[in-house]
N, C-alpha and C positions, 0 to 999 in steps of 0.2 A: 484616786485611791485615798488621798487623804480627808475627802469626805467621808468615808466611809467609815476611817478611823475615828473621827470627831461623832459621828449620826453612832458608831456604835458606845463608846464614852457617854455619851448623854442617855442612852437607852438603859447602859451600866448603871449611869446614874438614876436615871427612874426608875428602875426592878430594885434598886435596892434598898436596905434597912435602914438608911440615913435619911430618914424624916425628921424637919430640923425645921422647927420654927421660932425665931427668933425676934426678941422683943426688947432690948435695952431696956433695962431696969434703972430707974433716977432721969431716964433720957427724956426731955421734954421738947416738944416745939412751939417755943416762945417766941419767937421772931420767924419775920418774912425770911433770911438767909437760913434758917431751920429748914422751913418750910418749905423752899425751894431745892432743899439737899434731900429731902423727903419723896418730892415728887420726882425729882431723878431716879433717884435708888429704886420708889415704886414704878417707871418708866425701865429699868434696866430690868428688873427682875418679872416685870412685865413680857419684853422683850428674851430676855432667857427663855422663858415659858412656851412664847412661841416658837422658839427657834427647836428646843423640844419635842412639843407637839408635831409640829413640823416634820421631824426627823421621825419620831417613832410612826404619822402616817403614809409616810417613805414607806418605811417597812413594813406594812399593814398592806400596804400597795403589792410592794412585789411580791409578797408571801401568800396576797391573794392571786395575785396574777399568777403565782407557780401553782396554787391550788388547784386553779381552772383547767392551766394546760393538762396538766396531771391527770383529773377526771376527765377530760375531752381526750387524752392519749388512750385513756382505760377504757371508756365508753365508745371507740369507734372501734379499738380492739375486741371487746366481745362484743361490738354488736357484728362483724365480723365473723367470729365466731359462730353467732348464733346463725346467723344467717348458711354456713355451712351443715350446722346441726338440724335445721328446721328440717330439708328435705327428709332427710336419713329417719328421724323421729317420724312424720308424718307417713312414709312408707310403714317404717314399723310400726303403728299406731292402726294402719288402715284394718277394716273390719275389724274393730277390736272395740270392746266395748269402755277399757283403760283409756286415759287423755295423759297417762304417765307412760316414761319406758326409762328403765333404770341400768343402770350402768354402774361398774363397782366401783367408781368413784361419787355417783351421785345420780340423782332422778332428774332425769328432763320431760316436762309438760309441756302441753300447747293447752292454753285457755281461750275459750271464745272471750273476745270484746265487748262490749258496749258500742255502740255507734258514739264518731265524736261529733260533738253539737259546737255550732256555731250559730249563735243569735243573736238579733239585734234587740236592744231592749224596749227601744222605744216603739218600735211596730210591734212587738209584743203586748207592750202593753197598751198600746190603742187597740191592739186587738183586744185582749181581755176588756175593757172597758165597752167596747162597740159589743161585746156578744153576751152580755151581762155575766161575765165568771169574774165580777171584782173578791169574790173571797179571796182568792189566785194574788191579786195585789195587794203588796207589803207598805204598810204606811207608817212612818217612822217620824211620831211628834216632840218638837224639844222646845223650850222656852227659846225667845228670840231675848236675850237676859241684857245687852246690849242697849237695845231698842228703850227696854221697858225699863232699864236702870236711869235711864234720861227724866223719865217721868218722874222719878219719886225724891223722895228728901231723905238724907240719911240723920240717924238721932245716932250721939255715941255717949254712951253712956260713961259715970266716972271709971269703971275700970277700963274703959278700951272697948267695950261690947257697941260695936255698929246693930243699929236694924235699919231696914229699910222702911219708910212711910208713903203711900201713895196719898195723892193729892186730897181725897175724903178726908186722910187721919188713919188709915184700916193699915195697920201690923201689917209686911207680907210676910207671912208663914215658908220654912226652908229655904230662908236665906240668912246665915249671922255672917257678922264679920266681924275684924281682932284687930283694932290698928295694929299700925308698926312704926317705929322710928324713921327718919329719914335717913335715905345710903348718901352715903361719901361716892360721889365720882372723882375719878382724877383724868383728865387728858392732857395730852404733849401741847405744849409748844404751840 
């Protein structure tokens, strides 16, 4: 139980208007014991974060899990239901040229289906190809950018503007890029 009371404190904490980012002003780290008070504190608050996350996907969990049962309690209840109302409707329904029958609390129908399909895609489509109906097949081209970024040489210009140059010297066309700065990692211990 007193999980429970901590996971919902920290939730308190997340939902609410206390976004608080804090920065010491004049505060410098000049030295390695700086530095090392730095990487703790960014290691705790790290650590906070998860413990958090954590908890609020606790409760993402159970709130799903009650969803489910809920609509699984709801769902075998009226299909329950319907399953008693079919016959009665489809008596009533018979020689009638209506696929509705209405009742003063509401309309109940029976609609024809659709057959439900089940196929395999790959015998489909050797079939389509073995019987010439390739219109029928979908073909979905994308650059292999991976591959072909291997190949070329990057030029970056003075403001930070990348292009790409393939081996000729030829511009590739709809590709720019933007440097960036290098990120800070910090790991424990």
């Amino acid at each position: 139980m007193m999980m429970e009371i901590n996971e919902l404190e920290f939730l308190a904490e997340a939902l609410g208007d206390e976004a608080e980012v804090q920065q010491p002003q004049g505060f410098r780290i000049d030295s390695i014991d700086k530095l090392d008070w730095a990487v703790r504190k960014w290691l705790r608050i790290d650590h906070q974060m998860q413990q958090k996350i954590d908890c609020a996907k606790r409760q993402i969990e159970r709130l799903e899990s009650y969803i489910r049962d809920v609509e699984e309690k709801a769902n075998r209840d009226k299909a329950g239901l319907e399953a008693m109302m079919e016959p009665f409707v489809r008596q009533q329904l018979e020689g009638s040229k209506s696929k509705t029958f209405s009742a003063p609390s509401g309309k109940v129908q029976i609609r024809e289906q659709q057959p439900e399909i089940t196929k395999d895609d790959q015998q489909l489509l050797s079939y389509l190809k073995s019987s010439g109906y390739t219109d029928y097949i979908q073909t979905k081209e994308s650059p292999k950018w991976g591959e072909f970024k291997a190949t070329l040489r990057e030029v970056i210009s003075e403001d930070g503007i990348v292009t790409y140059v393939t081996p000729d010297g030829e511009i590739v066309p709809g590709v720019i890029g933007r440097t960036r700065p290098g990120k800070l990692l910090v790991k424990g211990g």
